[in-house]
C-alpha positions as CSV (number, residue, x, y, z in Angstrom):
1,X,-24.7,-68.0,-1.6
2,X,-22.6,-64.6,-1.5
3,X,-24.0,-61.6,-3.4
4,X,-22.9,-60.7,-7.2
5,X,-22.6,-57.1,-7.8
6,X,-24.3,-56.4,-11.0
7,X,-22.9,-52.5,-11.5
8,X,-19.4,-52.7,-12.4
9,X,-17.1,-51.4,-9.5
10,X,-14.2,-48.5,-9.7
11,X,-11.0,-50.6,-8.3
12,X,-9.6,-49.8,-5.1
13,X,-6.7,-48.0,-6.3
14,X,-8.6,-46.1,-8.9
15,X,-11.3,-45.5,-6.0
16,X,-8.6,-44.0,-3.7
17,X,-7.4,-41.3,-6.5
18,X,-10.7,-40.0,-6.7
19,X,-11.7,-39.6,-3.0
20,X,-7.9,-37.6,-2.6
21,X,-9.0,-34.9,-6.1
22,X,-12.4,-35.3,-4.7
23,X,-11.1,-33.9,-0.9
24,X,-7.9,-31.8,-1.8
25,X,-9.4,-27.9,-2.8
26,X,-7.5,-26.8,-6.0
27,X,-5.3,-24.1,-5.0
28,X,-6.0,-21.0,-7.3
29,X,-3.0,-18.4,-7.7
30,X,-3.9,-14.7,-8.1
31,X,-2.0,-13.1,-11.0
32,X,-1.5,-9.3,-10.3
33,X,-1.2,-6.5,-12.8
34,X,0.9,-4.6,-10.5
35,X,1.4,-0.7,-10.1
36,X,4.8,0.4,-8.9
37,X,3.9,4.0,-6.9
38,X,6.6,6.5,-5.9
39,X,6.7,9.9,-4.4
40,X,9.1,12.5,-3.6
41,X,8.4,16.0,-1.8
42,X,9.8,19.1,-2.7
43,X,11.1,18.7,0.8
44,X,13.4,15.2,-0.2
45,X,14.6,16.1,-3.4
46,X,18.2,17.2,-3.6
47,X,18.8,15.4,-0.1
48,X,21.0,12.5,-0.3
49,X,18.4,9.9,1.5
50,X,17.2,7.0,1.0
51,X,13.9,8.2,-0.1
52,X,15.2,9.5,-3.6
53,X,13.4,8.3,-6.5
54,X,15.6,5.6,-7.6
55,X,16.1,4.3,-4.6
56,X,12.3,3.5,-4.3
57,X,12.1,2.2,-8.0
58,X,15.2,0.2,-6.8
59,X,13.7,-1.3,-3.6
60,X,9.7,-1.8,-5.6
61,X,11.5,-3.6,-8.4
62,X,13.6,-5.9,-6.0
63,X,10.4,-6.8,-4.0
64,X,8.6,-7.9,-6.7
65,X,11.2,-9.9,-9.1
66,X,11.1,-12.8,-7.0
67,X,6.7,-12.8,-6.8
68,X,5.9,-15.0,-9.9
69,X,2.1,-14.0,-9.4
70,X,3.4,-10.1,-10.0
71,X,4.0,-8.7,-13.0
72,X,4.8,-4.7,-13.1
73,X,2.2,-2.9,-15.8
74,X,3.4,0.1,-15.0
75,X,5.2,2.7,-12.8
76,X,3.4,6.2,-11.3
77,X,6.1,8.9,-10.0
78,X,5.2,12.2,-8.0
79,X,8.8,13.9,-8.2
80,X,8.1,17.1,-5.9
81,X,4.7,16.6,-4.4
82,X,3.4,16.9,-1.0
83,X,2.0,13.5,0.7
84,X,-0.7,16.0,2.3
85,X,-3.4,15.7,-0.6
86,X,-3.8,13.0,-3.0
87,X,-4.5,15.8,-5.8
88,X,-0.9,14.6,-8.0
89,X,-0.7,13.6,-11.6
90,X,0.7,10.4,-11.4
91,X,-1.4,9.0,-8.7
92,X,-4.2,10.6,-10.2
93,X,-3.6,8.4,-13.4
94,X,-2.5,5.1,-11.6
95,X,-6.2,5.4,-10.3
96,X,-8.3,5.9,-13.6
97,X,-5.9,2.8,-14.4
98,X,-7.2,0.9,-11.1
99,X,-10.7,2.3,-12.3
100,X,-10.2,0.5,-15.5
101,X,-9.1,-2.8,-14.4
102,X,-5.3,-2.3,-16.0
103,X,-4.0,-2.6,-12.5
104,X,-5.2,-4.3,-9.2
105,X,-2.3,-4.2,-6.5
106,X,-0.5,-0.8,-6.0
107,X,3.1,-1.1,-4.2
108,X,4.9,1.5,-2.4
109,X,8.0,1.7,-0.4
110,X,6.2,2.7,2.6
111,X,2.9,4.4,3.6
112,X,4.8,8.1,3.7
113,X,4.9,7.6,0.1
114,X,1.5,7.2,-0.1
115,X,-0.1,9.7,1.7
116,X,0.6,11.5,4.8
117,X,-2.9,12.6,5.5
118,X,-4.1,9.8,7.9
119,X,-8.0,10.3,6.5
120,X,-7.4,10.0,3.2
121,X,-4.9,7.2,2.9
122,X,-7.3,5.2,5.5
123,X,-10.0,5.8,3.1
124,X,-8.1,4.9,0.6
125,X,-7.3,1.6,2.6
126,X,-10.7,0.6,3.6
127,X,-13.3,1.5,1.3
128,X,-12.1,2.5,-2.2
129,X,-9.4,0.0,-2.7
130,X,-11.5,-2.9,-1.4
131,X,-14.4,-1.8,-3.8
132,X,-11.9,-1.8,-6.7
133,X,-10.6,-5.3,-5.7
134,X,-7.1,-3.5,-4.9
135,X,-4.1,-5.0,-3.1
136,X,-2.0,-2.3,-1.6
137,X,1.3,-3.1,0.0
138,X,3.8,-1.0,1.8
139,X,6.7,-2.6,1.5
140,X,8.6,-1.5,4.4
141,X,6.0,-1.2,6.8
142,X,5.2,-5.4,6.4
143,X,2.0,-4.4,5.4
144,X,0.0,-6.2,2.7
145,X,-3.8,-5.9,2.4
146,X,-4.3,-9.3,1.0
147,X,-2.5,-10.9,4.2
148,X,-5.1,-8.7,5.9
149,X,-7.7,-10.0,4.0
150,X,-6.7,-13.3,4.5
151,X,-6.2,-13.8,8.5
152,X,-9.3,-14.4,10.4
153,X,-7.9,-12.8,13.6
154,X,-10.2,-10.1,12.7
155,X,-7.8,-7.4,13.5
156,X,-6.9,-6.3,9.8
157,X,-8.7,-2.9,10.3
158,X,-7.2,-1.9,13.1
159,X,-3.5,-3.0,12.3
160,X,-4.1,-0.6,9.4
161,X,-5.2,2.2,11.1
162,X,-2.4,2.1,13.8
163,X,0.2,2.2,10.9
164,X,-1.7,5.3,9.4
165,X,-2.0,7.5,12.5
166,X,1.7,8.0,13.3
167,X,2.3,9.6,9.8
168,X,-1.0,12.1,10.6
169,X,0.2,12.9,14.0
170,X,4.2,13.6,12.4
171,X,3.0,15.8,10.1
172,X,0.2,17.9,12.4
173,X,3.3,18.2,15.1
174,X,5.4,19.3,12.2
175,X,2.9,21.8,11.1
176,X,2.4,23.2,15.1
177,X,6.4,23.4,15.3
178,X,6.7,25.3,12.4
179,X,4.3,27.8,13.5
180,X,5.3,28.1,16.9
181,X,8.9,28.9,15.2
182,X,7.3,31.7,12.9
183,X,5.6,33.0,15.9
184,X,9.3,33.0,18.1
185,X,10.5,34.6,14.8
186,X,8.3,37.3,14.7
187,X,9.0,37.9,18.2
188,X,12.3,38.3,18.2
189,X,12.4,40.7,15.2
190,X,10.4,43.5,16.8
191,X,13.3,46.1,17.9
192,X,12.6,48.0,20.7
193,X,13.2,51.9,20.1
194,X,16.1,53.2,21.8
195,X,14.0,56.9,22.6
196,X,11.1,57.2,24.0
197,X,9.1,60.0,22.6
């Protein structure tokens, strides 16, 4: 005598669809408020480069048009500050903004922008920003946090760090070639009398 099953079964085909939704993860898409930074030294301005202001704003915008998860809230430009100390206006403001939750992914054309002190900006990059929940990407560098974040090769930290350094060690050589310069200056300005007395 076979067996009667007395619970009413799902059919196979309706069975099949429930295993798949049941085994495939639902894929969640991160919508970020996104902060366009730029910065310009004194140095830069007035130089026809490709570090003038509009040609960052150009190069941000262009980057993210084509990001349907990225929508710009706002844009911060330092027009005729130094990258040596994070002390600026508009940076200043874009992070009470990241403070506030307005903003949580800050893009710059490259890390120069940023900051060229390589403490800072790698504080920046490893402790504040991850606290606020902040993706930061450098555009030309090829350097996004979140892809960080997301590889398991556990080697995030120091890929960051190696970009960092070079913009530290630039500007400390810069500083020491300046002063070796003054110092050749003043040497060659002392005149030596013509009489002795």
């Amino acid at each position: 005598m076979a067996r009667k099953v007395r619970n009413h079964p799902v059919p196979r085909d309706k069975m099949s669809e429930n295993k798949l939704s049941e085994q495939t993860p639902k894929v969640k898409t991160h919508d970020f408020s996104v902060a366009l930074y730029i910065r310009l030294s004194k140095e830069d301005s007035g130089k026809n480069n490709q570090n003038t202001v509009e040609n960052q704003k150009a190069l941000l915008e262009d980057f993210v048009k084509d990001k349907p998860d990225m929508k710009v809230v706002d844009i911060y430009i330092d027009n005729g500050f130094s990258g040596t100390n994070f002390e600026r206006p508009a940076f200043q403001k874009m992070m009470e903004d990241a403070k506030r939750g307005k903003i949580n992914c800050i893009i710059v054309k490259d890390l120069s922008r940023f900051g060229r002190s390589y403490l800072e900006a790698g504080n920046y990059l490893e402790k504040i920003f991850p606290f606020l929940n902040i993706r930061f990407i450098s555009v030309t560098d090829h350097f996004d946090t979140f892809a960080v974040i997301s590889s398991e090769d556990g080697r995030g930290v120091a890929n960051r760090l190696i970009m960092i350094i070079p913009y530290g060690i630039l500007n400390f050589k810069k500083q020491a070639i300046f002063t070796k310069f003054t110092d050749k200056m003043l040497v060659l300005s002392y005149v030596k009398p013509k009489h002795k007395f």
